[in-house]
Structure formats: C-alpha cells, structure tokens
N, C-alpha and C positions, 0 to 999 in steps of 0.2 A: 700923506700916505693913505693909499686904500686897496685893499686886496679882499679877494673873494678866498676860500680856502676850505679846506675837507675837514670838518674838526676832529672826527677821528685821529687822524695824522697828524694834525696841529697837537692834539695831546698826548701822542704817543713820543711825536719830536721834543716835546716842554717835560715829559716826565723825566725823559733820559739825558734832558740837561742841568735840571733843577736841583739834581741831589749836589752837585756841586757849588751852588749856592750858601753861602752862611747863615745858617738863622738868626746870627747876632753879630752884624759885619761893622768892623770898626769905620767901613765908610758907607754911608749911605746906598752910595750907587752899588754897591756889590750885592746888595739885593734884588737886584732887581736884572732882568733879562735881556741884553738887546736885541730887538727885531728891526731887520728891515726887509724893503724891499725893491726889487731891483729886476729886472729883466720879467723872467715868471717865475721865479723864485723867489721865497722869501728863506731867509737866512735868520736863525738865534744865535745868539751868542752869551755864554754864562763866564764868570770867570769868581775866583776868590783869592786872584795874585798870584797863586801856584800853581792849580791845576786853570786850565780855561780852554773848553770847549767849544766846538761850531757846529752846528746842522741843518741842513737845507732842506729842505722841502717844497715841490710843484705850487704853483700858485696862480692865480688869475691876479695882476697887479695892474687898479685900473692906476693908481698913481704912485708913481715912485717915493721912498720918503721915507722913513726908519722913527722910533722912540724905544725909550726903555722903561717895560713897566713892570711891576712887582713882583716876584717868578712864583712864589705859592701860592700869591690871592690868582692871579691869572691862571695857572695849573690849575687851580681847584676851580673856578669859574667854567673854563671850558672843557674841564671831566664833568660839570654836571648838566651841561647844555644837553637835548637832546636832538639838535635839528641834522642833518647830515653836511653843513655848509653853514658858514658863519661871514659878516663881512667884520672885516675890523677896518676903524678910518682914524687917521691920528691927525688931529687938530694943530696950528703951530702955537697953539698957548701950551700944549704940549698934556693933552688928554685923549686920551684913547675910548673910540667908543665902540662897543661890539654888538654887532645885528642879527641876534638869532630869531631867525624865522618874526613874528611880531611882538618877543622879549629885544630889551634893550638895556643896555650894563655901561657905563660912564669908569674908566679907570683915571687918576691923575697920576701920570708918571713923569720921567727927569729927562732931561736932552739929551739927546744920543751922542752929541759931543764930550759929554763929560764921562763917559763910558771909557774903561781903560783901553789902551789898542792893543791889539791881537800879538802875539808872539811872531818873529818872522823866523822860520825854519827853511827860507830859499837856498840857504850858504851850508846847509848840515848836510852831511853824509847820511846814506839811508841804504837798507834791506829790503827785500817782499818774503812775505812768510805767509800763510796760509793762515786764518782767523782761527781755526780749530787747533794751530799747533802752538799761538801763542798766547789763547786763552789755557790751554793744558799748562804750559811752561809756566807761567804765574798762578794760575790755581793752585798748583803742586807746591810753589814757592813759597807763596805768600800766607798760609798758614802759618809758619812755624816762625814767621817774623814777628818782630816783639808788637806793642801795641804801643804803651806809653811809658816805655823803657826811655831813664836818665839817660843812656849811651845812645844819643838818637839817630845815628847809622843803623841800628837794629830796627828801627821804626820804618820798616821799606828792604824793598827785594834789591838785591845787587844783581841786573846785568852784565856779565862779560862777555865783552866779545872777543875773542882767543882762536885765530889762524883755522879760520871759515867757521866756528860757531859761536852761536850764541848761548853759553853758560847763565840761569836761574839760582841763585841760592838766595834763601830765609833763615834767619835764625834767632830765639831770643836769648841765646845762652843753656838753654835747657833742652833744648831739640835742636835739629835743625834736618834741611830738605835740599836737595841740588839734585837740579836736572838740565840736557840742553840738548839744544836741536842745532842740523848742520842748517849754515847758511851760507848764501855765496856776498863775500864783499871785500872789500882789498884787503890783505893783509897790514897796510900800514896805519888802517881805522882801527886799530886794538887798543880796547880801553874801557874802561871801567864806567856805569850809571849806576847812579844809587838811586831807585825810584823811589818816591815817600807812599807809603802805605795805601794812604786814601785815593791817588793817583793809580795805583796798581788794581783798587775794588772800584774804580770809574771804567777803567779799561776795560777789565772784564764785565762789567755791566755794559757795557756800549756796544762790545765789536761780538758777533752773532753771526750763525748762517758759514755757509763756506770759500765767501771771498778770501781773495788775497789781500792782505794789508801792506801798507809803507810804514818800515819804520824810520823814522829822520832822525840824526844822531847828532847833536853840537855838545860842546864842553859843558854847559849847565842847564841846558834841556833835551828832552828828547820829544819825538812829536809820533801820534799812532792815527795813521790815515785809513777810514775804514767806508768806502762806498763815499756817501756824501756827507760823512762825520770826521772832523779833526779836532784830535786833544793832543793840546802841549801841557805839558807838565816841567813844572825846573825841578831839578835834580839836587840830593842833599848832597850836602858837603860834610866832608870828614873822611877817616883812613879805617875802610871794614875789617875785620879781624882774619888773620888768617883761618881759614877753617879748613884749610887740607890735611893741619896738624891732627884736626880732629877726627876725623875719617879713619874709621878702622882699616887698615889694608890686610891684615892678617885675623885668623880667629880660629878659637880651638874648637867650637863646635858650630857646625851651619844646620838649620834643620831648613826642611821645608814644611808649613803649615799652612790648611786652610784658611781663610782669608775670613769668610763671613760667620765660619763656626766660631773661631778666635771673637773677633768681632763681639757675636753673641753674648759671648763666655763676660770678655771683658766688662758688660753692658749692665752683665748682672752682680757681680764680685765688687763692682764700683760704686756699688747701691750699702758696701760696707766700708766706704773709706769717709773722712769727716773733711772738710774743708782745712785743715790745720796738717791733714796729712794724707793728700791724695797718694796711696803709694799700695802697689798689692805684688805679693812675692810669688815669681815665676818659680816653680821646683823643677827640675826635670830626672826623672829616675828611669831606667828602662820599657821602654815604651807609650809614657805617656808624659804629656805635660799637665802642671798639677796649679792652679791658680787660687791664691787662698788671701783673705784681709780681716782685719779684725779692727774694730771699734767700740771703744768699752759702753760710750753709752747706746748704740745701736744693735750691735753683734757681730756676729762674723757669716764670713760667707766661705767655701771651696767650690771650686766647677775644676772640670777635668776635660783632657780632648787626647787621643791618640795620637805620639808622635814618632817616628823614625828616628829611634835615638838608644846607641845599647850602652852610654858608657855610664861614671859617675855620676852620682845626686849632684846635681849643681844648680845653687838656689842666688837670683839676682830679682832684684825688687824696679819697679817700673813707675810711673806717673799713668794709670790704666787708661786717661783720658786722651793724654798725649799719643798714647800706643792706639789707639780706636781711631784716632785723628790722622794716624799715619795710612793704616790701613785702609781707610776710607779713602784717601786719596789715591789706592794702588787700582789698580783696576782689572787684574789675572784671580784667576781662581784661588791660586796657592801663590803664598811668596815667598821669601828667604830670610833664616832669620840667624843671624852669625853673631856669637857673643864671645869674649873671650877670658875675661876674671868676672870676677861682684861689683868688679870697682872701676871697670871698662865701660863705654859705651857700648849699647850696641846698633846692629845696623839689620837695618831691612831693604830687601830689592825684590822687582819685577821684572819683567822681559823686557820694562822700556828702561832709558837710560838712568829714572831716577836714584840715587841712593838718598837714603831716612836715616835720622844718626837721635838717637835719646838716648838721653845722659842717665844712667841708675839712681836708683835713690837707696839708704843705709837698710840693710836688711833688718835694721832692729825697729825700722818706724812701720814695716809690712805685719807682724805679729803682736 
C-alpha cells in the first residue's frame, strides 16, 4: 500500500475514530485501526466489538493495499507532524512507514486480515432524519441515563420507534428525560433499541453540520450513516422499565420560570449541599420561589426568584444538580414546572416535545 494524503484530514478522520478504541483491549487487534486503500479513497476502520466505525477520506493511492496500525501512537504521530501532506507506505512484513516532508516514522502493525469484519446492515430497515434533530433527540436523552448502573438497560438511551416516530428516553431511576421527533417509516417496523451509553456519546460526537443521516435498524444493531461516516452499534438486551407510569399527567400547581435565573440560583445554593446529600428545598409562598440548603460543616445558603404563584407554602426538596442538568438541556427562555405533593415527581417542559421527570428528595435531608 501507498497513499499520498492531507494530514490535516487524515487527523481530523483518526481523532473521530479513535476514541472508540480500548485502551486495554482484551485482544490485541482492537487496538489498533484499520486502513486501507482502494480506488482514491482511503478508508479507517476502529471497532471494540460493540460499537465499530468507518470513515473515508480523499486520497492519492499510488498503491492499493491496507494494514492495521496502533490508533493512539498513530493519532498522536500525525497531530504532531507539521507538513501539509504525508505519504504512508505499508510494507508486506507488515510495517508502516510515514514520509513527512524529510522526517521519517517506521510503525510495526498487524495484518489487516486479522482485523474483525464490519457489521453488515444491507437487510435492516432505516429512516432519514436530519443530523441537528438526532443529535438534539440523544443529547436531551442520554443525560439522564444511568452510567454504571447494576440494571444495565439503564446504561443507554431507549429508542422507540411508535406509528411514524421516533421516541428518546434516559433514565437512571432518579431523573429521567423523553423526547421524540416525527419520522416517516412503515408502521409494521415498530420496535424497541436500547443503545449502550458509550455508542450514544460516539454518535453525537461523529454526526455534525446539517446533513441528512440514515438510520438502519435490525434486531441487535442499529447503524448511523452520516456523509462518509458509518457507526454500527449492537444493541443491549433486556426489558426497560416502564416509565409512562412515571410521568406526571396531572399536577396541582404549574409555574412558569426563567430558565437561566433558576439556573443561577441553583449554581449557587448547591455550593451548600455535601456530597452525602445533594438535596436543596424548593418553598413556594406567594409570589416567589424560595431556594434554601444547609450543611453543618459548610453553612447554609437561600437565593430567591419571582414567581407566578398565589396559593399555599408548598415546600418539596430536589437533587439541585439534577434540576440544572435539566434546565440546561431546555433551550426557551422560560419553562414549565408542574409539581403535585412532596412526594410526587416533578416535571418540566418547553415548547419542544421534551418532557424531564425528577424524582424529590425527603424534605428533612434539605434543612
């Protein structure tokens, strides 16, 4: 193999496949990156068995011919080169050598045959969405999914797809987030993907700009085709909880509140809760909402904000980080905020489809 190449590109394509790599792969070859090259295109390829991406990039190929070589020493190798053009040439003892300007870098890498093979997503069903609507739908999601939750359906966002859309939820038991956009696709493709977490933070790091994407759908993977970038991901298995149960539908008080003053408020009142008991108690009394936390050995804090509210004192306690993490992901000025006992959830919305669901915490750990 030998290809001439931009190494700008070349490292802009290697950054945004790399992070799917293992740092500690139980098999050799998953460390490392396959390139080849083929027509005037040169092709990567990363995988870690779960997730496994592709990206292509223009190329001058004076010789056809592929190897797999190390993905971070080679990432960091040609982020530090400074020439505008690199040749890489792969030897069949199976070493890679790279010609910047009159530097010269020898890699030893492993046959591209022993490289696992690509996922084939020819036979799945698939949508098109717009790369801005389905980066939103998973950003909004994929927060409020657990991380390294026992219950590992929690660890990854549940798509459904439900008679033309595509439904988003996250949850780790203590929060949770659902939103969805329409899509056109047969109704008899209704059914359920549990993306894994880390599959979900590749996606949104990959797809950019305001293409259209393909999404391909099969029983245990799904695939996100994005310009000249393809990631399959296999999908978790197990039965996600119902969470429509949880969803408030009714509530005895809805306020509407600024978003960044809230925000604020929160940012600073949470500078008095201790790691044993992230929790600060909402009051709400006649015209204002009243934010207050106490910490024996730090102190206490109160902030205050004007609210649209004439009835009873009604005091319910929050996780302040969880509630800043909601907010943050709304994006209206003002949003809506509907609670209904101390011992309800509550829920927040905006003008887009999301609803936010956080679960209270015991008003006696806020004082």
């Amino acid at each position: 193999m030998k290809v001439i190449l931009s190494r700008i590109d070349l490292a802009n394509l290697i950054g945004m496949i790399q992070s799917v790599v293992s740092s500690k792969p139980a098999i050799p070859i998953l460390a490392n990156v396959l390139i080849e090259a083929h027509g005037n295109a040169l092709t990567i390829r990363a995988t870690d068995l779960t997730v496994s991406i592709e990206a292509q990039m223009e190329a001058n190929v004076v010789e056809e011919g592929g190897i797999t070589l190390p993905a971070r020493r080679f990432f960091q190798l040609v982020r530090e080169l400074t020439t505008p053009e690199i040749e890489l040439t792969a030897s069949v003892d199976e070493i890679a050598y790279v010609q910047a300007g009159t530097s010269q870098f020898r890699l030893n890498g492993i046959n591209s045959s022993e490289f696992p093979s690509f996922p084939d997503m020819s036979q799945g069903n698939h949508f098109t969405i717009s790369s801005d609507t389905f980066k939103e739908m998973l950003s909004k999601s994929v927060f409020a999914a657990a991380k390294e939750d026992s219950r590992h359906v929690l660890n990854g966002v549940l798509m459904s797809i439900e008679n033309g859309h595509a439904i988003f939820i996250g949850t780790d038991g203590k929060r949770l987030a659902k939103i969805s956009t329409p899509i056109e696709i047969n109704p008899e493709h209704n059914s359920h993907y549990l993306i894994p977490l880390k599959a979900v933070e590749e996606i949104i790091k990959s797809i950019d700009g305001e293409e259209v994407i393909k999404v391909s759908l099969m029983e245990d993977k799904i695939g996100i085709e994005s310009g000249s970038t393809l990631m399959i991901t296999k999908l978790l298995s197990g039965e996600y909880p119902d969470v429509e149960r949880v969803i408030p539908k009714e509530s005895a008080q809805k306020l509407t509140l600024h978003r960044e003053e809230l925000m604020t408020l929160l940012k600073q009142v949470a500078l008095f809760t201790t790691d044993k008991s992230h929790s600060v108690q909402f009051t709400l009394s006649p015209g204002e909402l009243t934010l207050t936390a106490n910490a024996s050995d730090i102190g206490d804090g109160k902030v205050s904000m004007p609210v649209d509210y004439s009835g009873e004192t009604f005091e319910i306690a929050f996780n302040p980080f969880f509630f800043h993490d909601v907010l943050r992901h709304c994006r209206d000025e003002t949003v809506s905020f509907a609670i209904t006992t101390p011992h309800n959830p509550g829920l927040i919305t905006d003008s887009t489809t999301a609803h936010f669901v956080i679960m209270p915490m015991r008003i006696a750990a806020a004082v």
